[in-house]
C-alpha positions in Angstrom: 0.0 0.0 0.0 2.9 2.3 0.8 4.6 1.7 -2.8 1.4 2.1 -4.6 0.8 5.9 -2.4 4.8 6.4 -3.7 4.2 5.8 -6.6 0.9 7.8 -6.9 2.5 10.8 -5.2 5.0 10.6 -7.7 2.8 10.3 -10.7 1.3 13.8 -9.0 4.4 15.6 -8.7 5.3 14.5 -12.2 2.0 15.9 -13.4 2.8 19.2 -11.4 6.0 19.5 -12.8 5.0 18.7 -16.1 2.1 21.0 -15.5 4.1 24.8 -14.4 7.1 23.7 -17.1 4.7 24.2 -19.9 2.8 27.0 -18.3 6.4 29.0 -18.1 7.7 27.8 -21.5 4.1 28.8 -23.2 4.5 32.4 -21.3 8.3 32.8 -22.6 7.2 32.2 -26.2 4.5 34.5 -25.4 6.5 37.1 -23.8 9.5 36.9 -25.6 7.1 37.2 -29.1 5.3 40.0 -28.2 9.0 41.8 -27.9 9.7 40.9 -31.1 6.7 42.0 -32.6 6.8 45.5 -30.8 10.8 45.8 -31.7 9.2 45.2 -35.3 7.0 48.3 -34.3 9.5 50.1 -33.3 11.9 50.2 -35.9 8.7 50.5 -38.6 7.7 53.3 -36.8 11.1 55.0 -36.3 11.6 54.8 -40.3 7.9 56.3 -41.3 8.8 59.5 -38.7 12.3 59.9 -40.5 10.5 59.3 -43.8 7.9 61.9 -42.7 10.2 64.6 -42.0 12.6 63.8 -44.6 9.6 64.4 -46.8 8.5 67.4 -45.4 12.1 68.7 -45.7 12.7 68.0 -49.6 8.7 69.5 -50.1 10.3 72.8 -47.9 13.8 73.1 -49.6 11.9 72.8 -52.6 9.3 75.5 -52.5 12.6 77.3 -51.4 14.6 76.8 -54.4 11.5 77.9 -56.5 11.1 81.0 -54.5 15.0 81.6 -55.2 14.4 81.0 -59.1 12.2 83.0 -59.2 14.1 85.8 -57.3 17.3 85.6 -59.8 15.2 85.3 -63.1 13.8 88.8 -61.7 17.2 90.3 -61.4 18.8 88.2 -64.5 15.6 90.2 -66.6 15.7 93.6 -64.7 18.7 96.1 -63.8 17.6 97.3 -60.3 18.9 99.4 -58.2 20.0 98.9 -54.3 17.3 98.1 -52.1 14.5 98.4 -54.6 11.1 99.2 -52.3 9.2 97.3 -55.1 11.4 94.1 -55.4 11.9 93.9 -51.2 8.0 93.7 -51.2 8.6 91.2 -54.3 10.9 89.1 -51.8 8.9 89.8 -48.7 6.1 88.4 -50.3 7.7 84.9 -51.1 9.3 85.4 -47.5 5.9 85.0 -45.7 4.8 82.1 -47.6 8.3 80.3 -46.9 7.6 78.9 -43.1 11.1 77.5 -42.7 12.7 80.4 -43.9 13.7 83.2 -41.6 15.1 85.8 -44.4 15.9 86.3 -48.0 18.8 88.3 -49.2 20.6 89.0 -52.4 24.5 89.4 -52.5 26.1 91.4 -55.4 29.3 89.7 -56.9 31.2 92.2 -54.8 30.1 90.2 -51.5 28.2 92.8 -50.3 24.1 92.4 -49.7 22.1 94.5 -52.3 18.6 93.1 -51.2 17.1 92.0 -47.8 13.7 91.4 -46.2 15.7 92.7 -43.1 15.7 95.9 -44.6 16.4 98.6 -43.0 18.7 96.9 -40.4 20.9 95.4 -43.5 24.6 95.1 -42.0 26.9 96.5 -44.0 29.5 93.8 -44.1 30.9 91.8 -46.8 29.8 88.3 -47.3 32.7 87.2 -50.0 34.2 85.1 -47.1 31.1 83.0 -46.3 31.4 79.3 -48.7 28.3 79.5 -49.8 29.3 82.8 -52.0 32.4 81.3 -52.4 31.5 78.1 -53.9 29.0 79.3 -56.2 31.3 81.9 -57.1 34.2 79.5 -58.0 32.6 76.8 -59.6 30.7 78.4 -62.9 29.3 74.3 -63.3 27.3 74.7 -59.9 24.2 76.6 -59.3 23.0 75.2 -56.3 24.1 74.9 -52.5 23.2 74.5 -48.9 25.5 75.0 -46.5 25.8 73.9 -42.6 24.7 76.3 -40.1 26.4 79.5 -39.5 25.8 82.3 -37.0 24.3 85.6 -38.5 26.2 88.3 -38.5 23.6 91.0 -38.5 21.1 89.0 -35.7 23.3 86.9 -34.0 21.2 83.8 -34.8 22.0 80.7 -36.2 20.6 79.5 -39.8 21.3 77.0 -42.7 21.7 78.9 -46.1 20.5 77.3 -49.3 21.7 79.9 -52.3 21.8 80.0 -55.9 24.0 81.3 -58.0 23.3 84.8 -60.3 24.9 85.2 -63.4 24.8 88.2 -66.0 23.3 87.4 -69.8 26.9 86.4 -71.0 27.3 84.0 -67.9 29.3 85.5 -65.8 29.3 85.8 -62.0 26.9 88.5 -60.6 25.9 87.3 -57.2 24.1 84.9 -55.1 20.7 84.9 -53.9 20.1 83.0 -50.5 17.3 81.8 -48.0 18.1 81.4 -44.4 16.5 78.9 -43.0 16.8 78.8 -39.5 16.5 76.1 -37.0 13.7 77.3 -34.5 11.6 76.7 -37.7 12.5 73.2 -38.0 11.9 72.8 -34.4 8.8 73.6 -34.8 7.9 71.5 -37.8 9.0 68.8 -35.5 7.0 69.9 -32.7 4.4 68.4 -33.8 5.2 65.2 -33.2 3.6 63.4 -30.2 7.3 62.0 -29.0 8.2 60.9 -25.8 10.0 62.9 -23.8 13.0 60.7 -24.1 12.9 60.6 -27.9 14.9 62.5 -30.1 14.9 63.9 -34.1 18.1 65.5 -35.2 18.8 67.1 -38.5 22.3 67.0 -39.8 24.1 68.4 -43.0 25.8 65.6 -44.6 28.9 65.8 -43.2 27.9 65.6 -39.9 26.7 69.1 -38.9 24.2 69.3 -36.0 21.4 72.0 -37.9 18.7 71.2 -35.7 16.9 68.8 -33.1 14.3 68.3 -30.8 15.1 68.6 -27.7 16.9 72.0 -28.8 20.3 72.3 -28.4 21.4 75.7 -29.7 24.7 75.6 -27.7 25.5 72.1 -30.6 24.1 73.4 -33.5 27.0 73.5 -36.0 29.4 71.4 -34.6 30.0 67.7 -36.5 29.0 64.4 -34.8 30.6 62.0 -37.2 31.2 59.8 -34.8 28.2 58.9 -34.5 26.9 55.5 -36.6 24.9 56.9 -38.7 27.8 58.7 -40.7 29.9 55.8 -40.5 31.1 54.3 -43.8 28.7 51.5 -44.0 25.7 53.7 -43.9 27.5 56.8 -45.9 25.7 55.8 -49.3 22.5 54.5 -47.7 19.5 56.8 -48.4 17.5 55.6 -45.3 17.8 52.6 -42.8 16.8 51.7 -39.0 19.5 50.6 -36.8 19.7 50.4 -32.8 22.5 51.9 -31.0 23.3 53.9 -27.8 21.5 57.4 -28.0 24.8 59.7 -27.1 22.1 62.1 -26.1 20.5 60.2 -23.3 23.2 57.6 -22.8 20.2 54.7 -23.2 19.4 52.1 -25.5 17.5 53.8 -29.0 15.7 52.4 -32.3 17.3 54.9 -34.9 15.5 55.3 -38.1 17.0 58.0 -40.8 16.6 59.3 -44.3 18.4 61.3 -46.4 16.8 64.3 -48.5 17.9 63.0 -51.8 19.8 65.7 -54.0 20.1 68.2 -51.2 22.8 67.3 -48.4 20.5 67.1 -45.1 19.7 63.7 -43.4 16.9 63.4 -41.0 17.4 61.1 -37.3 14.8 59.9 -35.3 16.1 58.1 -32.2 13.1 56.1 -30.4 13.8 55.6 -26.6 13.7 51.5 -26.3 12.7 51.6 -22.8 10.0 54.0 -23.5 8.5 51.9 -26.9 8.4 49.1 -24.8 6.2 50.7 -22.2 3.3 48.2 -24.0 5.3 44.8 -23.6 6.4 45.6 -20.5 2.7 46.0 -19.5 2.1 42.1 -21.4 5.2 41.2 -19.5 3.5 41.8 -16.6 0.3 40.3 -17.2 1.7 37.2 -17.8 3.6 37.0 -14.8 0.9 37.9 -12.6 -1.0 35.4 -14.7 1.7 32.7 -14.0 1.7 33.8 -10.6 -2.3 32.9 -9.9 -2.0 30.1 -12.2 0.9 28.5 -10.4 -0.5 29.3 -6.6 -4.1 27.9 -7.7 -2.0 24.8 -9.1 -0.3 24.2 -6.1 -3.3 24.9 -4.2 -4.7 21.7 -6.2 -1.7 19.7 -5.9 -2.1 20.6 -2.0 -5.2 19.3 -2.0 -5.2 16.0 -3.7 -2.0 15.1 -1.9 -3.8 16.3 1.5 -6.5 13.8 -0.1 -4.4 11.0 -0.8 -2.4 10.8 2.4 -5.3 11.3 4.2 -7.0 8.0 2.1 -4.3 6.2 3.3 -4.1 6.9 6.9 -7.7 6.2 7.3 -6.6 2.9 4.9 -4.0 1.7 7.3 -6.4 2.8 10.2 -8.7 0.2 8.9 -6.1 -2.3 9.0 -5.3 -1.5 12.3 -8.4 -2.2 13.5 -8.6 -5.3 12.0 -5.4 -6.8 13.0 -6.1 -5.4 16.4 -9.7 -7.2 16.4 -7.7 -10.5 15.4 -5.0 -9.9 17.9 -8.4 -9.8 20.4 -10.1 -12.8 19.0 -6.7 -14.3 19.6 -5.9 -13.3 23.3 -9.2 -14.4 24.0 -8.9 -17.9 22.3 -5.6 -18.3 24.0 -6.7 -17.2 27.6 -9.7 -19.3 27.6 -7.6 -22.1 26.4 -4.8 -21.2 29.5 -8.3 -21.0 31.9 -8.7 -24.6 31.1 -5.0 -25.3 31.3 -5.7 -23.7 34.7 -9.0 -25.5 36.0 -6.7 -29.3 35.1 -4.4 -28.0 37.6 -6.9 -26.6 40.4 -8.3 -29.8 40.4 -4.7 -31.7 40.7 -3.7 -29.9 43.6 -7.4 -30.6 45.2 -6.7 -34.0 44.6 -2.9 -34.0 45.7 -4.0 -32.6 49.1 -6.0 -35.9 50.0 -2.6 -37.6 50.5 0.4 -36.3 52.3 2.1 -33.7 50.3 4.2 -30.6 50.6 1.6 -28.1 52.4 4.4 -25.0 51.0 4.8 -26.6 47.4 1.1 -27.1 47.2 0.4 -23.5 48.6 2.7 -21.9 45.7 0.7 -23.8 42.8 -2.4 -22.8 43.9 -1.2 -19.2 44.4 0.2 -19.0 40.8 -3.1 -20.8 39.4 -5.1 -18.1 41.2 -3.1 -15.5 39.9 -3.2 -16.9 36.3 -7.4 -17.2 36.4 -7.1 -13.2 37.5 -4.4 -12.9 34.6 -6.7 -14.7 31.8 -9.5 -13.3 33.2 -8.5 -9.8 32.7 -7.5 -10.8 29.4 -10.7 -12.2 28.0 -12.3 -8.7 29.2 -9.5 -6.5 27.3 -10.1 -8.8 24.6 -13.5 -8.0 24.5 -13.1 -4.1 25.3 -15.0 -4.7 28.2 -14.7 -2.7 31.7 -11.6 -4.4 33.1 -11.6 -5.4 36.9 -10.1 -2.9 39.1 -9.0 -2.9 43.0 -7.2 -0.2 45.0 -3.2 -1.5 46.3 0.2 -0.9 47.1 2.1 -0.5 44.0 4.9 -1.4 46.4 3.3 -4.2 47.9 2.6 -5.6 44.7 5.5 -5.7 43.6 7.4 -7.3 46.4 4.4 -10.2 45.9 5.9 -10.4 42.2 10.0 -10.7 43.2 10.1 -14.3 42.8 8.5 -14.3 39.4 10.7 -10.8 38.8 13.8 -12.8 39.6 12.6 -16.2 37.1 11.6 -14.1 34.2 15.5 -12.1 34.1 18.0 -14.0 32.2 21.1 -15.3 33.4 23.6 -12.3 34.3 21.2 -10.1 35.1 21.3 -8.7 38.9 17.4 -7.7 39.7 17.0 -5.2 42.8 13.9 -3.2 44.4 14.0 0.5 45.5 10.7 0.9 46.5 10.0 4.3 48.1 6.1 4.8 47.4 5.3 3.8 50.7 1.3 3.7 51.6 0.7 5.3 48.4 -2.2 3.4 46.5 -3.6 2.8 43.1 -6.8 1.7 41.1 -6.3 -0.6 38.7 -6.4 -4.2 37.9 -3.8 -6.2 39.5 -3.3 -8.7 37.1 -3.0 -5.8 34.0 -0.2 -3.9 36.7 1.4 -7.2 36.9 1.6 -8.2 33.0 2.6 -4.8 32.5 5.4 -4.6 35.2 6.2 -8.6 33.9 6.8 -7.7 30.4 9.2 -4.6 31.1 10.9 -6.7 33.1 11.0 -9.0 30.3 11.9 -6.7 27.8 14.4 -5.4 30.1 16.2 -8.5 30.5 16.0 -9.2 27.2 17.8 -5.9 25.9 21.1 -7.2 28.1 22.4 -10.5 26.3 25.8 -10.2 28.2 24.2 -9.6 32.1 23.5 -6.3 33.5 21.6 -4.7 36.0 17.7 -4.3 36.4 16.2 -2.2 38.6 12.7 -1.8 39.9 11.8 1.4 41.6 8.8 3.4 43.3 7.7 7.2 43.9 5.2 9.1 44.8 5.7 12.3 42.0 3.4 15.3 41.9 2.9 16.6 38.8 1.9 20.4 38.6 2.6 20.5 34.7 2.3 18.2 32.3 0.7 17.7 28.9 -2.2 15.5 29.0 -2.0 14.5 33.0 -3.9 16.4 35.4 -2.3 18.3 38.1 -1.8 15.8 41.4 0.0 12.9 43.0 0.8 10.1 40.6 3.0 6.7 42.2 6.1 6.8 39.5 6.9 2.8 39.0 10.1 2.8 37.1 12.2 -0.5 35.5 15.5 0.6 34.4 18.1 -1.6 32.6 21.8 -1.2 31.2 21.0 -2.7 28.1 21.7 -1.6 24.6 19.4 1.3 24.5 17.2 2.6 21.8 17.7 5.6 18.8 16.1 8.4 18.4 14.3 6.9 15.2 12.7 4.0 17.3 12.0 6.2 20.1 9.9 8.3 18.1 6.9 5.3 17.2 7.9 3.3 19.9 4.2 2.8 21.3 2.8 2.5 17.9 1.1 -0.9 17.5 3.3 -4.1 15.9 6.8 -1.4 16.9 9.5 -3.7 18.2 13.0 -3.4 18.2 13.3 -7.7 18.6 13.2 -8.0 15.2 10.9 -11.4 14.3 11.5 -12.6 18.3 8.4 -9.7 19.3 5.4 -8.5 18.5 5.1 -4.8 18.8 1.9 -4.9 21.1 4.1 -4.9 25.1 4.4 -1.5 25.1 1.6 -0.4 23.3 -0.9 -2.5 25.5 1.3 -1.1 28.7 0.4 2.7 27.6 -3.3 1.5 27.2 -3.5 0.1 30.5 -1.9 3.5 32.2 -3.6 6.0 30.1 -7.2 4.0 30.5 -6.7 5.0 34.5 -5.8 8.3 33.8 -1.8 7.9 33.9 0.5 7.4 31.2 4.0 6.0 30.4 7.3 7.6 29.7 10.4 6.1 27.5 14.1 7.9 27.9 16.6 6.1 26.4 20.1 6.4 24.7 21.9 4.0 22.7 24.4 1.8 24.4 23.5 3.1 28.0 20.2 1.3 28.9 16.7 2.5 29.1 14.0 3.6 31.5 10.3 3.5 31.5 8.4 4.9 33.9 4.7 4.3 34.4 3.0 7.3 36.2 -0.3 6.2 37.7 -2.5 8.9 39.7 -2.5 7.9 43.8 -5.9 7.4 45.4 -6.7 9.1 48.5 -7.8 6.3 50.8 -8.7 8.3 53.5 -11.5 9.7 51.7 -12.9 6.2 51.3 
């Protein structure tokens, strides 16, 4: 019965193991899916912003260059004078309809500015040094630039210029025309976007020139961040792509996605906070470990339950066979005891007969006193047997024992020295003498049985009072005590020593001496105690409660 529990217990845990390692495995393909899928997000969405913008930036630079065609074909078809009124409301106009585009200014071929929305607060400064003028003055093949941001010299304010060249009918140099765009502009075109507060968009000139970002950060724009991936040689000639990298910004982990603006030499960045675009699977993470959680607990809580189920099958399983081998063991006493009554009658009648001759008055006295005490014996027995009321008489604990020293002395084995410290005095019990006398027999028994090689065995009384204890009620109780120098008992048999069919004789006992002694002393309201320790003998003590005589 206990293999088959084993083995059922095992089959459960099995199922319970079998049961939470697919629950977690299940929840990490869930979990570790839904990070995939929202990295896929991520990096889809990082591309569409920077395709967005980038968008938005060639549709912007390219109402700009119209607006500066049209501005030169003015002054390639008219000879106009300084700071024409009519032509700086001309330019004005296209100013105000240019949203990125702070000013627009023309410079003559001698550097200086001939033309400007700004007018009257036109600086008088030459502009010949500045590369856009350069570059489209030098290079007859190009009519088209945009430089990386400068800092104005009349306002004191940064802006990117994008200028085209002026030439004369026969082609020769005559000027530039230029729009300044300037970053507060962009910034505000990228506003707009509902972005994170940890995100960030950056636009950079080609070669690596901070022109404007969101956050803002004036005190940066127009110095170069090439070290930065995103101008690294693998993604120089790459018109747009998503990568993930360290934002240098925010010093955290980022979902980059950029775009270049095609023939003019700006690239847009957008640099998605990973922690923040996770916000959404960190919120499925937790679901499914608070799912896991309450799955797991209400497992266990099930696994709890059918094992409290099972174990408590089987203790009411081996209760039933406890009962019945205890029933037997009582069907069996009483068979043998009213067989050993009959044994007993053949020999009350011998000695009757015996004593019509001549025969040894002492001898004869002794068999009749042992028969007597063997009806009392059997007839107790056939009344346990039957778990009916046993007879009871008030004695002398002492006094019964020194009745019992001859037999004491018979039932010890060679070697063993048997002495009597009886110190209980008038002190009486109520009990059945011939259950106090099968109990006190068979520790003696057991006593001599646990020294093979000789030893002592000793048979004492006290009267004990007992203020605390944990089942016995505070009083006097006579303490009768048989203590050996045997071989002694561990702590493991200690522990179900008084369980029934316990025996530490091996096949030579039963396991019902002990157990039927506990019966006996707990039936009158006393009990039995077993100290012990291996290799230095043993003592059990039977505590009965002492009846007040007087009262009687």
């Amino acid at each position: 019965m206990s293999r088959r529990f084993a083995g059922d217990a095992r089959n459960l845990k099995l199922g319970l193991a079998v049961a939470i390692a697919t629950l977690l495995m299940a929840s990490i393909w869930i979990v570790l899916d839904a990070r995939r899928a929202e990295q896929a997000d991520v990096r889809i969405e990082a591309a569409n912003i920077a395709a967005l913008l980038a968008q938005q930036g060639r549709t912007a630079l390219d109402s700009t260059d119209l607006a500066l065609r049209a501005i030169a074909a003015r002054l390639e078809r008219e000879d106009l004078p300084q700071d024409d009124p009519e032509f700086r409301t001309f330019i004005r106009g296209l100013d105000e309809r240019l949203e990125t585009v702070r000013a627009l200014f023309v410079i003559g071929a001698d550097g200086y500015i001939s033309h400007d929305t700004d007018y009257p607060e036109t600086p008088r400064v030459s502009l010949s040094d500045r590369r856009y003028f350069s570059v489209l003055r030098d290079d007859p093949d190009r009519d088209f630039f945009v430089g990386r941001p400068i800092l104005s010299r009349s306002v004191l304010r940064w802006f990117v210029p994008v200028a085209r060249r002026l030439e004369t009918a026969d082609g020769q140099f005559a000027g530039v025309v230029v729009a300044a765009l300037e970053p507060i502009f962009i910034e505000r075109t990228y506003g707009r976007l509902e972005l994170k507060p940890r995100d960030v968009v950056a636009l950079f000139h080609a070669d690596g020139t901070l022109v404007a970002s969101i956050p803002s950060l004036p005190n940066n724009y127009g110095k170069q961040v090439k070290d930065i991936q995103l101008f690294s040689p693998d993604l120089a000639e790459t018109s747009s792509g998503v990568y993930q990298t360290i934002n240098p910004l925010t010093e955290r982990p980022a979902m980059v996605g950029f775009e270049r603006f095609g023939e003019f030499p700006l690239v847009v960045a957008v640099a998605l906070d990973h922690s923040d675009a996770l916000v959404d699977w960190r919120r499925t993470l937790w679901i499914v470990v608070l799912a896991d959680v309450v799955t797991i607990t209400l497992i266990l809580l099930l696994y709890s339950a059918l094992a409290r189920r099972r174990l408590e099958q089987q203790v009411e399983r081996q209760k039933a066979v406890m009962q019945q081998k205890l029933e037997t063991i009582g069907f069996m006493t009483s068979g043998v005891a009213h067989d050993f009554k009959n044994i007993l009658a053949v020999i009350d009648s011998a000695v009757r007969m015996l004593r019509r001759g001549d025969p040894n008055e002492a001898l004869l006295r002794g068999i009749e006193e042992a028969k007597d005490r063997g009806v009392g014996l059997t007839s107790d027995l056939l009344r346990f047997a039957k778990d009916q009321e046993v007879r009871t008489s008030t004695f002398s604990p002492d006094a019964q024992i020194r009745s019992l020293k001859a037999l004491l002395r018979r039932s010890t084995g060679p070697g063993v020295t048997l002495s009597l410290d009886l110190e209980a005095g008038e002190a009486s019990v109520e009990t059945s003498r011939a259950l106090f006398d099968a109990a006190l027999m068979n520790l003696a028994v057991n006593a001599s049985q646990a020294m093979p090689e000789g030893g002592e065995l000793v048979v004492s009384t006290r009267v004990v009072e007992l203020d605390e204890h944990p089942w016995l009620l505070p009083g006097r109780y006579a303490s009768i005590q048989v203590e050996d120098t045997g071989q002694g008992i561990s702590e493991e048999t200690l522990s179900s020593l008084f369980q029934p069919f316990t025996t530490t004789k091996g096949a030579q006992g039963t396991g019902l001496g002990l157990y039927q002694t506990r019966r006996f002393a707990r039936e009158v309201g006393g009990d039995i105690v077993v100290t012990s320790e291996l290799d230095h003998g043993t003592r059990v003590q039977i505590l009965l409660p002492v009846i007040d005589t007087t009262l009687s």
